[in-house]
Steps between C-alpha positions, in 0.01 A plus 500: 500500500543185706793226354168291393356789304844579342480100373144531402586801271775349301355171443167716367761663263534854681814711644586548870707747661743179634604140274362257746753263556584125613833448715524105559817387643641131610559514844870482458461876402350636748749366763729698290304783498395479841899517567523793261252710633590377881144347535194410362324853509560563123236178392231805700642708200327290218171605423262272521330464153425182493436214762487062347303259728430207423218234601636201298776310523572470102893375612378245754821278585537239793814390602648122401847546667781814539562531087117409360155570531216394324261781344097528512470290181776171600773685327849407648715793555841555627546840668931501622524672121439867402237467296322210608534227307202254439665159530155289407166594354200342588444409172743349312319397185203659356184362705295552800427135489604381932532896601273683659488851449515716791143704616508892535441453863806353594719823388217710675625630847237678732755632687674708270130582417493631830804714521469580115145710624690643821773645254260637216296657804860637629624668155208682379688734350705283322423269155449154647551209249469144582739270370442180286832407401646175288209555178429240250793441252766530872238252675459271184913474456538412836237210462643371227868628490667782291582323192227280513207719473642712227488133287193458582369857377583301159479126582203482718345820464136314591664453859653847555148623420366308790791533707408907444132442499552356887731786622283747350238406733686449802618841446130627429474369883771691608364831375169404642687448849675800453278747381275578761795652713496888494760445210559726182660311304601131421913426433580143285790414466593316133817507344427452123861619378854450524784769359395448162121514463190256561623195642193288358464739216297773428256298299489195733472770771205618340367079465578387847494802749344782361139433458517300874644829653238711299216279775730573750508883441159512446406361854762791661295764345157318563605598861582847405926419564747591270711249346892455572719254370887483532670304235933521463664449158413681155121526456472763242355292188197449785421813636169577267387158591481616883331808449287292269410261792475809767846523663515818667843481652809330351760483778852434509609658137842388438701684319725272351311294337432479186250791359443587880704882450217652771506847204359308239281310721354819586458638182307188392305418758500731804181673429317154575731298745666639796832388539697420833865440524718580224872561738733253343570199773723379255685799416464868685434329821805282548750690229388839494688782674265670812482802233373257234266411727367810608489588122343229367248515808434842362499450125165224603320755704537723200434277225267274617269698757384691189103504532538223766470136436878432717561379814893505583699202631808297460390216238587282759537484914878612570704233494775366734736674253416825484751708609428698846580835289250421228212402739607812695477724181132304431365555831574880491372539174216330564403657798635832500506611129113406475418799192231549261508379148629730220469494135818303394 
């Protein structure tokens, strides 16, 4: 069983021998680790389950001077910060009248195209997705600004529809771009909650974003893809909406949020979603003990790899803080402690 059939499987519901896994890392790790290990010859340790290309450039930024840039859509960003902090949107008040909205094409680049093809055609044994990050409620924020748009969900809800209506067909383009690469799967990227649950709401989720993501969907599995979409934050009171609208994988999975507990998520829901993430960023990662790790590493194998539908990963890439022990204990675990799923 190749990595890519090991994917296949628990996305179509059914054990493996092995929890595939996901081991993203900021760079800042792996220098660590690379000084841990004495090289680089433990990244040749990770299996290979999955492989992201990507033929658009959905986070297209040019550079004004050293601290800003200015993103595909006019939005003013300064980028000396951790996170990046949008300084000016493109739209300060609620009309397109004097801006012109930017054309699929100039996102497009033919030369990730290009090497996007030579790396599907160099992983066949892997589960290649291509990547189509910053979705519609991320993109329409930064067009309009945080605090702005949710106002607008209630004060000019006739211009967030068209606002969405417009992204939802540049990213109809995208797919189209995308989806004749030797691809299995399409990733978006959409963060629709904070700590605490929906950040829009479950019901104006379900108004705004739900029914445009439901044409989105649709066009991923007109091509015979399966549909990925990675969204931080609490997104519980949501999750029979996606499956409603065809999500097949719900990545990230983060455990402290609010109704996010990756048990009852299962017991819900994991006979029709497959799940990937679910290792606290927040918590086991950068608090947890190396045998809290290892346990809790465990206790997801065993809990959620029942009749498939998990793919394991840290909710979110290792972060600058993580302590050299803990990503230590995570890399072993992951790597060398790959074991079947029991009956928890």
């Amino acid at each position: 069983m190749t990595p890519r059939d090991t994917i296949l499987c628990q996305i179509q519901h059914r054990e493996t021998p092995v929890i595939p896994y996901t081991l993203p890392f900021e760079e800042s790790i792996g220098r660590q680790l690379d000084a841990h290990y004495g090289g680089a010859a433990w990244r040749n340790r990770i299996t290979p389950y999955m492989v992201g290309v990507s033929a658009v450039n959905t986070d297209l930024k040019e550079p004004i001077d050293a601290t800003y840039v200015r993103d595909g859509y006019g939005g003013i960003w300064r980028q000396d910060v951790r996170p990046w902090h949008l300084e000016q949107p493109p739209l300060p008040e609620p009309t397109f009248a004097g801006y012109t909205f930017p054309r699929p094409e100039s996102f497009f680049r033919p030369d990730w195209k290009a090497a996007a093809l030579q790396t599907c055609q160099a992983n066949p044994d892997s589960f290649r997705v291509g990547h189509l990050g910053w979705g519609l409620f991320e993109r329409s924020w930064t067009l309009r600004g945080f605090e702005n748009v949710l106002v607008d969900s209630i004060a000019e809800p006739e211009f967030l529809e068209e606002m969405l209506d417009r992204l939802t067909q540049l990213y109809l383009a995208f797919v189209e771009y995308t989806a004749d690469l030797p691809i299995d799967g399409i990733l978006f990227g959409d963060d629709w909650g904070d700590q605490r649950g929906v950040i829009l709401g479950p019901e104006r989720w379900r108004h705004f974003l739900k029914p445009r993501w439901a044409k989105i969907y649709a066009a991923v599995h007109a091509h015979g893809k399966i549909v990925m979409s990675h969204s931080c934050g609490s997104v519980a009171e949501i999750v029979p909406d996606l499956i409603d609208i065809g999500l097949d994988v719900l990545e990230s999975v983060q455990p402290e949020a609010a109704g996010m507990n990756p048990s009852e998520l299962k017991r819900l829901w994991g006979d029709r979603i497959t799940f990937w993430g679910c290792l606290g960023s927040q918590s086991t990662i950068p608090r947890g003990t190396p045998d809290e790790i290892r346990a809790e590493i465990q206790h997801l194998r065993t809990v959620m790899g029942v009749g498939g539908g998990y793919i394991l990963a840290p909710a979110k890439t290792l972060q600058p803080e993580t302590p050299i022990a803990n990503a230590v204990a995570i890399v072993e675990a992951f790597v060398g402690n790959e074991t079947p799923p029991t009956n928890a």
